[in-house]
N, C-alpha and C positions, 0 to 999 in steps of 0.2 A: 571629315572626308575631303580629299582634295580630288579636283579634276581636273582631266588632260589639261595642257596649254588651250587656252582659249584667246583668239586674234581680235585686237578691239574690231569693233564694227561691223562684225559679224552676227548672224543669230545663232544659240544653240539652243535646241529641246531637251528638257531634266523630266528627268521621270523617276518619281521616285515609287517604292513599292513597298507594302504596309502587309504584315503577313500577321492576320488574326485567327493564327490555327485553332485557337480554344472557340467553342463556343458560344461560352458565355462573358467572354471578353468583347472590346471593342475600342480600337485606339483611332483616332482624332486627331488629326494632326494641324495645331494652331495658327503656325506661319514656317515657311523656311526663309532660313537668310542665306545670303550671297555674300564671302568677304573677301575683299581683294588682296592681293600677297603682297606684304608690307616688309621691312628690315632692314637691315646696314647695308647701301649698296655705294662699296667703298670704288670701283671702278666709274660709277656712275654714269651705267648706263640702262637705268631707268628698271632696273630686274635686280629684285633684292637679292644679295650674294647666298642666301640660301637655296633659293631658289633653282639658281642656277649651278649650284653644286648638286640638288638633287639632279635635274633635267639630265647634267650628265654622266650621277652614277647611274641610271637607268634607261639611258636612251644610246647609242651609237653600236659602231662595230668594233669587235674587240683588238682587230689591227686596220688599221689603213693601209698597209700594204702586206696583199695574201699570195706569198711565192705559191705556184702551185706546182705540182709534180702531175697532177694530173688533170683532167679534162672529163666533165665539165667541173669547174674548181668548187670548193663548199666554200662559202664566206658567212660568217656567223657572228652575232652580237646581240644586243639587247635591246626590246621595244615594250614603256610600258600599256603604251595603248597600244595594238599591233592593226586597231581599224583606222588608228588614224597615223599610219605608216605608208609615206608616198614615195612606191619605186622608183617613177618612171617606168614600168613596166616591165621591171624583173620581178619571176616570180618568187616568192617566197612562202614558206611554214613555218609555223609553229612550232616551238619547242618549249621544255618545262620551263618555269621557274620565271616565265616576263622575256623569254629568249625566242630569236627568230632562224630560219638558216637560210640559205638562197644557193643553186646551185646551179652556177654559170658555164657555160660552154665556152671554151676559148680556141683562137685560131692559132695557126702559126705563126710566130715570133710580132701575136698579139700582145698590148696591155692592156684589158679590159678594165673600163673604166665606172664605176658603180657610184653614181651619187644618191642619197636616201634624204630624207624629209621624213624627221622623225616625231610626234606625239605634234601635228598640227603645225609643221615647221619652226617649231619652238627650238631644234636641233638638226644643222644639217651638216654632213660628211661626204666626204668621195672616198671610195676606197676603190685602189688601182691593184689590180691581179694580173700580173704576169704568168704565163706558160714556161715552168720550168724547163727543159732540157733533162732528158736522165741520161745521162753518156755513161752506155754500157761498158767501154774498154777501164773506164778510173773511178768506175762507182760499182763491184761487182758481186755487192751483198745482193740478200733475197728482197726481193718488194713483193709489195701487199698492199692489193686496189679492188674495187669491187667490180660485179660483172655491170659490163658497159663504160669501163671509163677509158680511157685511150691516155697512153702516154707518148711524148714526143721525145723519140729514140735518139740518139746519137752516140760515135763512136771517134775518138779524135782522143790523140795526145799534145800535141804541140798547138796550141790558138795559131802562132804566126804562120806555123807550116802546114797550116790543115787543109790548104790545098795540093797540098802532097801527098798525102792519106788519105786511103780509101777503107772502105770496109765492106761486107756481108753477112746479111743479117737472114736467120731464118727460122720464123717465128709465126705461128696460128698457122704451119703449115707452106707459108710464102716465104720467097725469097726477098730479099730486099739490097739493091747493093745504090754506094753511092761514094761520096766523098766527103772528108772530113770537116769541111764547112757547112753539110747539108745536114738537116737534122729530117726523121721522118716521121708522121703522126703512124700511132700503132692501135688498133683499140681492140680488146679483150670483152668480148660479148659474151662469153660462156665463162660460168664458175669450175673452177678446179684448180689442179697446179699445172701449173704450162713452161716449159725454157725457153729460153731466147739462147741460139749457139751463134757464137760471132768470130767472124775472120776477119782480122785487123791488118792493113799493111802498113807499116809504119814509112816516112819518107824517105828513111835510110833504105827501104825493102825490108824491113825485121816484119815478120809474119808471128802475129799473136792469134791463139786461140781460146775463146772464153764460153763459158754458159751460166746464165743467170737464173735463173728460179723467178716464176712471178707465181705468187699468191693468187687465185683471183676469189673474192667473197661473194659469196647466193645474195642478193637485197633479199632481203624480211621483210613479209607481212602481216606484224602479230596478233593484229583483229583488234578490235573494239570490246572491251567487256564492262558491261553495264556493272553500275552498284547502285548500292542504296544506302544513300549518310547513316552513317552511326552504327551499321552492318558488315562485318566481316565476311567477307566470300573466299573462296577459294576459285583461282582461275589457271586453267592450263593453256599455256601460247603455241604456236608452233615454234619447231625445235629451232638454236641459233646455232650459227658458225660456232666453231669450237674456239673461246676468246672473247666473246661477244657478250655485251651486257645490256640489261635496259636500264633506262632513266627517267623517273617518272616526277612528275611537279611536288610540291613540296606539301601541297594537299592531300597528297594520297600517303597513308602508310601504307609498306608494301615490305612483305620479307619471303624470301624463298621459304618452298618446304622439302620436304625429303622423297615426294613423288617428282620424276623430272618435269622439269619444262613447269613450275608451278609456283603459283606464289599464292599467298592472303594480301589482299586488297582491304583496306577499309579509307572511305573517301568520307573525308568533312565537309567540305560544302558542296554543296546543287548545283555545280557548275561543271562541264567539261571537260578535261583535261589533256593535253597533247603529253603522246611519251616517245621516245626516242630506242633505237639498237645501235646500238654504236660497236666499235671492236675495238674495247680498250679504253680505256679513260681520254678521251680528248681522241681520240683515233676517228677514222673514218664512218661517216653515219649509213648503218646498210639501211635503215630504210624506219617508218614513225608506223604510229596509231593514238588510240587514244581512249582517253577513261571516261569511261559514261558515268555521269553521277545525278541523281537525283533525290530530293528528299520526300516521302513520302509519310504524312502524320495520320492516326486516328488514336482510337480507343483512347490511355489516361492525356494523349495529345491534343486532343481535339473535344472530348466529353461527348455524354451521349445529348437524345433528345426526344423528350416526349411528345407521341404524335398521338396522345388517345387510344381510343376503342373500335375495333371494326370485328364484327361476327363473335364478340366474347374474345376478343386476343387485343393484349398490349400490342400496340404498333413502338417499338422504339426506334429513332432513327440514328446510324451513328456517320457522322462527317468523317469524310477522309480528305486532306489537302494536300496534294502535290506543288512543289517547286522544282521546276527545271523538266526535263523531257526522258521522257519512259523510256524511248528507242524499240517501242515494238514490246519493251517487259508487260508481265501480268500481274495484278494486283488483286490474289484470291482469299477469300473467305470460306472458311470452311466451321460449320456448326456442328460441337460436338456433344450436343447435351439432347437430350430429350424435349419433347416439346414445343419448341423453336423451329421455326422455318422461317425462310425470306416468303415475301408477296407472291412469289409463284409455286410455294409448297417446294422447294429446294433447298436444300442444306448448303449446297456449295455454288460462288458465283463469284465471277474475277471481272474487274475494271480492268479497261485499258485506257491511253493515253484521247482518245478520241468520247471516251466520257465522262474527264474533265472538262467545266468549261472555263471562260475566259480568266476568271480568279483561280483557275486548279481547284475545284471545289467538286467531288461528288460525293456520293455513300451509300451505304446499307441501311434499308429497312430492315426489321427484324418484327416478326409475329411469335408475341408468346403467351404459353398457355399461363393461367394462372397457379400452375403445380410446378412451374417450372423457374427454380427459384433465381437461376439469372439465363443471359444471352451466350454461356460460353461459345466462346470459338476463338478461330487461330486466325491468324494474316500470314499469309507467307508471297514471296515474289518469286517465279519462273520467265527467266529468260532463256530463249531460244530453250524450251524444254527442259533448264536445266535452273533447281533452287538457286536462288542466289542470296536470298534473306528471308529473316522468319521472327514473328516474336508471339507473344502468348505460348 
């Protein structure tokens, strides 16, 4: 295992975690070692040249310089540690796959300028963003931006003589007029399609008239939907722009189905996952969520365990071990056999995330009669009301 860049002289805390879901197992762990990263470091500057060709396939932004067209700009790239990623105080999310995104506000005929400290300042970059210009009279295709983003408008033919031309701009309803060295911020707060109609004088007097089309895209909120490792679920998101796709980490299989708006999820590890809606491959991001995952073991996971006799009834008890965080899911039991009941004469009784304790450790008791040749029952998981996994 390797970890982040670590700065001499500093202290870090290692925590490692030992997961003895059986239980009639039990691991032991002898010593751990520490080794320092050694190899050819033909620059020689004290950072084995491996090392620092990993640092920086996995660490930076994917441009240093982000033209934007629009406001606030998205700047996107890679962090493999994302808690020991220093903005300075922009903010940033998560995205799949070790990626981050940050989405900066910019002013007029700003360069905003972003420097990041990446995996413990083992990597550091500036990346400088500029506030495009969209000059409606020589750029007069359709654009597509989401709601809230403001782009900075302008109308000019000639750079030397754009103080000779003017224009008129009328747009969310307002007018707008000015001159051809003036550029104007515009911002688009509602989803739909909207025109920009524009009056051009050119310096000779030639009078141009144009309309543009602006796209504007709904931001998405797809929700959160909980799994359970090694469990297939089916989940429905709210509906996307027409265009729009999601993007999930590399953890999750994930394939549409043939009800809308749906997919099967199945997550492998007990870990979290951030996923992205974007419009379009590399296109504009309308807006993230994220995949709950957690691992939940018992029955041939975990084994059973005999607790004796009480009133003429087997007590069996069966462990159930959680890793990672439920988010509110239920973890039920349900007995289908005769003769069996839990400790309070109930057939059915579900764990939640607040009855594991510090190790993820709880379980079921089971009372059974002696005519009652085993403990069948099922496990199944309900989030927010609804199956999400099941086995037995």
């Amino acid at each position: 295992m390797l970890t982040p860049w670590l700065r001499a002289g500093e202290s870090y805390q290692f925590e490692l975690y030992m997961d003895n879901s059986y239980n009639s197992r039990r691991i032991s762990v002898d010593r751990v070692e520490t080794l320092a990263a050694s190899g050819v470091d033909a620059n020689g500057n004290g950072v084995p040249d491996w090392v620092e060709i990993r640092l920086g396939a996995t660490n930076g932004f994917d441009r240093l310089e982000v033209r934007s067209q629009t406001s606030p700009a998205t700047v996107e790239g890679r962090a493999r540690s994302f808690d020991l990623l220093n903005t300075h105080g922009a903010a940033v999310a998560k995205a799949p796959n070790g990626r981050f995104y940050a989405e900066e506000p910019l002013g007029s005929g700003e360069v905003r300028s972003l420097g990041f400290e990446f995996e413990n300042g083992a990597v550091s970059q500036t990346a400088m963003v500029p506030w495009e210009p969209t000059n409606i009279l020589q750029n007069p295709g359709a654009i597509t931006l989401r709601a809230g983003d403001s782009l900075l408008l302008a109308a000019l033919r000639s750079a030397p003589q754009a103080a000779l031309e003017s224009y008129t701009l009328t747009v969310n309803g307002q007018t707008i007029s000015g001159t051809g060295e003036q550029t104007v911020p515009v911002a688009f707060p509602n989803a739909g399609v909207q025109t920009i109609q524009l009056t051009h004088t050119g310096a000779t007097g030639t009078v141009t008239t144009r309309s543009v089309t602006v796209t504007v895209l709904a931001r998405v909120d797809v929700g959160t939907p909980q799994c359970i490792t090694r469990f297939a679920r089916k989940w429905t998101h709210a509906p996307l722009p027409a265009g729009a796709e999601l993007q999930f980490d590399e953890s999750i299989t994930a394939w549409r189905e043939p009800a809308a708006n749906t997919y099967t999820l199945i997550s492998t590890i007990p870990q979290d996952q951030p996923l992205l809606v974007r419009y379009g491959p590399g296109g504009p991001i309308l807006g993230g969520g994220e995949v709950r995952s957690a691992s939940v073991r018992a029955d041939d996971y975990t084994g059973y365990t005999w607790q004796g006799f009480a009133d003429g009834l087997m007590r069996i008890g069966l462990p159930v071990v959680l890793t990672g965080d439920l988010h509110g899911a239920e973890v039920r039991c349900d007995i289908y056999i005769g003769g069996v009941t839990f400790l309070d004469g109930s057939t059915s009784k579900s764990l939640w995330g607040a009855d594991f304790g510090a190790e993820g450790v709880a379980g079921y008791t089971f009372l059974k009669a002696a005519a009652a040749h085993s403990a069948c029952h099922q496990i199944s998981f309900w989030h927010d009301g609804v199956p999400i996994a099941k086995w037995n």
